[in-house]
C-alpha positions in Angstrom: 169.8 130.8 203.0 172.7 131.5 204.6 175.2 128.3 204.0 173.1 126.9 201.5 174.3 126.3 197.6 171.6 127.3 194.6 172.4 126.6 191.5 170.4 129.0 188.9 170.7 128.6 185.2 169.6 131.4 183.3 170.9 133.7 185.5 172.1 136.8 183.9 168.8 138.3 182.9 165.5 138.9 184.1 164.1 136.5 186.7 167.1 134.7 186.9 169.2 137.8 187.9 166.8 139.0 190.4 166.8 135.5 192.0 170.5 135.1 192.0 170.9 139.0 193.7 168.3 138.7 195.9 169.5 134.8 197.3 173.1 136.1 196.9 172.3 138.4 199.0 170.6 136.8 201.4 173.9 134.5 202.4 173.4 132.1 199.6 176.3 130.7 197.8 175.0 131.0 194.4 176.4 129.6 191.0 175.6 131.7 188.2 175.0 130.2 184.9 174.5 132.3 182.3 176.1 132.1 178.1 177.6 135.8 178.2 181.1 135.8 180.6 180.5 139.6 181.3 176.9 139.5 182.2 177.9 136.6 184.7 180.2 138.8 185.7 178.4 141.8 186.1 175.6 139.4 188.4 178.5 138.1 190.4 179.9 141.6 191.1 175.7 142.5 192.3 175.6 139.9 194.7 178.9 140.9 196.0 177.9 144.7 196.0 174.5 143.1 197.7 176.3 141.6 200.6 176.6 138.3 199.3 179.7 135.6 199.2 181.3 135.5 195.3 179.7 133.5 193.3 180.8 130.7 191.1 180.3 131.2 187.4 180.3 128.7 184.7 178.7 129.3 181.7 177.4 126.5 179.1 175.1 127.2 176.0 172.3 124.8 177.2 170.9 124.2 173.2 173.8 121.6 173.4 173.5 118.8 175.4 177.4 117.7 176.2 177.4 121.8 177.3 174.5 120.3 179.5 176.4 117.2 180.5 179.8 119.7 181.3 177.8 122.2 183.2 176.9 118.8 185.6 180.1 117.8 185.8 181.7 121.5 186.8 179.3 121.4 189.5 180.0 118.3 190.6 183.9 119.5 190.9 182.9 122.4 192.3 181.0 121.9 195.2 180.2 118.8 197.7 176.7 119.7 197.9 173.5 121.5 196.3 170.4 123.0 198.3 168.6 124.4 195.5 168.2 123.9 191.8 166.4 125.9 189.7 165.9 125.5 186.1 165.4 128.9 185.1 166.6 129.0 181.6 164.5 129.4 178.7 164.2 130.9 175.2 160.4 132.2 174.0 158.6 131.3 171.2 160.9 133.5 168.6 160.0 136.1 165.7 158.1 134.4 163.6 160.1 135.0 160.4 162.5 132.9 161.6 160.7 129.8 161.4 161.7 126.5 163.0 164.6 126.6 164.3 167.3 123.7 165.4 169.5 123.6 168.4 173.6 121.8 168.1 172.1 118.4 168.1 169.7 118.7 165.4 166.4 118.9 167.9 164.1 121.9 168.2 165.5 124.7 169.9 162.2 125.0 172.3 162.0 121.6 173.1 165.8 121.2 173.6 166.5 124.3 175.7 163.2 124.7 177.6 162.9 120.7 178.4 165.7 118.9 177.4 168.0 120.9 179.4 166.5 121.1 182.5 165.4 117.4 182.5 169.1 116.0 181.7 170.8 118.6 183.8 168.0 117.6 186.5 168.9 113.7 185.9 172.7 114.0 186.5 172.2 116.3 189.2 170.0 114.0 191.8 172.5 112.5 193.4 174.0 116.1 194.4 170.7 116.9 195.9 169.7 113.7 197.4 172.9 113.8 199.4 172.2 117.4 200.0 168.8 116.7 201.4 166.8 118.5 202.5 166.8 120.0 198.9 164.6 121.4 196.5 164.2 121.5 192.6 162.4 124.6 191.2 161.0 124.5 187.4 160.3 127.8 185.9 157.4 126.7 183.3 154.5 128.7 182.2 151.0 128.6 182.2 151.3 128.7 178.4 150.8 125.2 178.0 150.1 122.6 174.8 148.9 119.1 174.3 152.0 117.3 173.3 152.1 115.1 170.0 154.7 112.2 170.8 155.0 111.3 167.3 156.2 114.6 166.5 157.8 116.3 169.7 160.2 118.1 167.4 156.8 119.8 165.4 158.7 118.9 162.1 154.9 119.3 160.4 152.9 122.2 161.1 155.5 124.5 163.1 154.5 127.3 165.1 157.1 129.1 167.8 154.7 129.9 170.1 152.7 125.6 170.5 156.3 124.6 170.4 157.3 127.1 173.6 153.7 126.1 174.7 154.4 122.2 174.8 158.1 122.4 176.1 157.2 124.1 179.2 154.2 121.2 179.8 157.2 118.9 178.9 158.8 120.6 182.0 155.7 120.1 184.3 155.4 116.1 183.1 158.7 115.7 184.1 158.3 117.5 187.6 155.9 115.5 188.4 157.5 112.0 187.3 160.9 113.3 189.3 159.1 114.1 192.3 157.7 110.5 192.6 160.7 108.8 191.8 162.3 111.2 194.7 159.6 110.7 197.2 160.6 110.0 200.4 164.7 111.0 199.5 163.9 114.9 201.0 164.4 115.8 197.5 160.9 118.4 196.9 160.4 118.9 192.7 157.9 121.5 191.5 157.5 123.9 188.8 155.3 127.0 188.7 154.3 129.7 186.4 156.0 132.5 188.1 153.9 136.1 186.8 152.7 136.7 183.1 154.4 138.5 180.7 156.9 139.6 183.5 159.1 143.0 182.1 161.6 140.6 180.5 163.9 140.3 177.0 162.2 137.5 176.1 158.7 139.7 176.4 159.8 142.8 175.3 161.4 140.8 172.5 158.2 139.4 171.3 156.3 142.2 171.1 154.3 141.6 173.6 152.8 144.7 176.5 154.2 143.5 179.9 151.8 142.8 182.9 153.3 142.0 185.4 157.3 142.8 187.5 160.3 140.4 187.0 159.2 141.5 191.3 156.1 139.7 191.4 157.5 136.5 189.7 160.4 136.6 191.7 158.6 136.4 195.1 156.2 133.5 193.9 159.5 131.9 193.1 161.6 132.4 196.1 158.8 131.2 197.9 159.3 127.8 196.0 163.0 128.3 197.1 162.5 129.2 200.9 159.0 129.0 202.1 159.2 126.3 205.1 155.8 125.6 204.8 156.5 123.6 201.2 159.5 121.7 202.4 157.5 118.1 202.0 155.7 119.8 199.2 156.7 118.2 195.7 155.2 117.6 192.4 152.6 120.3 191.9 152.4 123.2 189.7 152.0 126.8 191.0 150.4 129.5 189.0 152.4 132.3 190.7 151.5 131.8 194.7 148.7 129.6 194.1 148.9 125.6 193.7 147.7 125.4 190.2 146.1 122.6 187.5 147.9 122.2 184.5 147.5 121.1 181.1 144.9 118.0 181.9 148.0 116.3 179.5 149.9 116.4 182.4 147.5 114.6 184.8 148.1 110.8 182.5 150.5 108.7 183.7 151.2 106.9 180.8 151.4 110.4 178.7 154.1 111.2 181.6 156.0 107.9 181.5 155.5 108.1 177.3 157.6 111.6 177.4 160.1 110.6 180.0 160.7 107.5 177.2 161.1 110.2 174.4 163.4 112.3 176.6 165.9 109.9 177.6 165.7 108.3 173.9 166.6 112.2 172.4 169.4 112.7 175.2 171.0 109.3 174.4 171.0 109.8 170.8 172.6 113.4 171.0 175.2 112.3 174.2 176.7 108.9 172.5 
């Protein structure tokens, strides 16, 4: 990794971190994107500690979609090329006494941070990577995965934290899968995987729920993603940790893909004008 840029959002905590230390460490010149300026910090200062070359840092609230849109356009400053982009960031499905909730531009908060973000920070990113090529685009979804409704993507009728989680992260793997074949054939590889359930993270702990599995395990499934040559002309599939995965049979209908990527950029425009 030695030379090479990564962009990680989400990178202050949890899989994010342990990606960020471990590339950092391993020569990378990694930005760190995170909301908190002293837990950027404090990853910055690991990655140093680790061996690593410093960091940049630039920190956007990703529920917002011009924080999106300046995120891109820091990068862009920043740096004349990017190897590695992984959409990391995420929120979980929430306590449950907090009902639906709604991001800065009046959309869900799952669907706008866990799709949204990555697909519009993804969008004005590609022609980074695609003159960066050979690059790669990592998702972090989930195998928690729900049958989208396209008349009601926001779940304004019948909300429930964890199906609106659920079908933003199948959002994410539509959208892979769409960006990879638009990409084919620019050395641009987009995939997303399921890195390790209920990994020893806040958002798990948060929920309530008994981890399973080390933020270890999913970061290995993920760095292979990142570095493994083996998958460098691999693009468009889903991983379920090492293993090339199905996902939601949603996911396998073009028009159901081409219908959300509609939706998307319909959302994005309306919060961005």
């Amino acid at each position: 990794m030695a030379g090479r840029t990564v962009l990680i959002t989400g990178a202050t905590d949890g899989l994010g971190r342990e990606l960020a230390v471990r590339l950092g460490g391993a020569g990378a010149h990694v930005i760190v994107h995170g909301r908190n300026g002293d837990r950027a910090a404090a990853v910055a200062a690991e990655i140093v500690a680790a061996g690593g070359p410093a960091p940049d840092v630039i920190l956007a609230d990703l529920a917002r979609l011009a924080e999106v849109d300046r995120l891109a356009d820091e990068i862009i400053a920043r740096t004349k090329r990017l190897d590695v982009l992984v959409n990391n960031a995420g929120i979980g499905g929430g306590r449950p006494e907090l009902g639906r909730e709604l991001g800065a531009d009046g959309v869900e908060l799952r669907w706008a941070v866990n799709h949204l973000a990555p697909y519009r920070l993804t969008r004005r990113l590609q022609p980074l990577l695609t003159a960066s090529a050979p690059a790669r685009v990592v998702n972090v979804a989930s195998a928690g995965q729900h049958e989208i409704d396209f008349d009601d993507p926001n779940l304004e009728h019948g909300y429930d934290g964890f199906t609106a989680y659920c079908q933003a992260k199948l959002a994410m793997v539509m959208a892979t899968i769409e960006i990879a074949e638009e990409l084919s054939g620019t050395g641009v590889t987009v995939n997303a995987l399921h890195p390790a359930t209920f990994m020893a993270t806040t958002m798990v702990i948060e929920s309530g729920v008994t981890p399973t599995s080390t933020v270890d395990e999913g970061a290995n499934a993920t760095l292979r993603l990142i570095t493994d040559p083996a998958l460098a002309e691999t693009t468009g599939r889903y991983f379920n940790g090492a293993r090339q995965s199905r996902p939601h049979a949603q996911a396998d209908d073009p028009k159901a893909r081409r219908r959300l990527l509609e939706i998307s950029d319909a959302a994005i425009a309306s919060a961005v004008r």
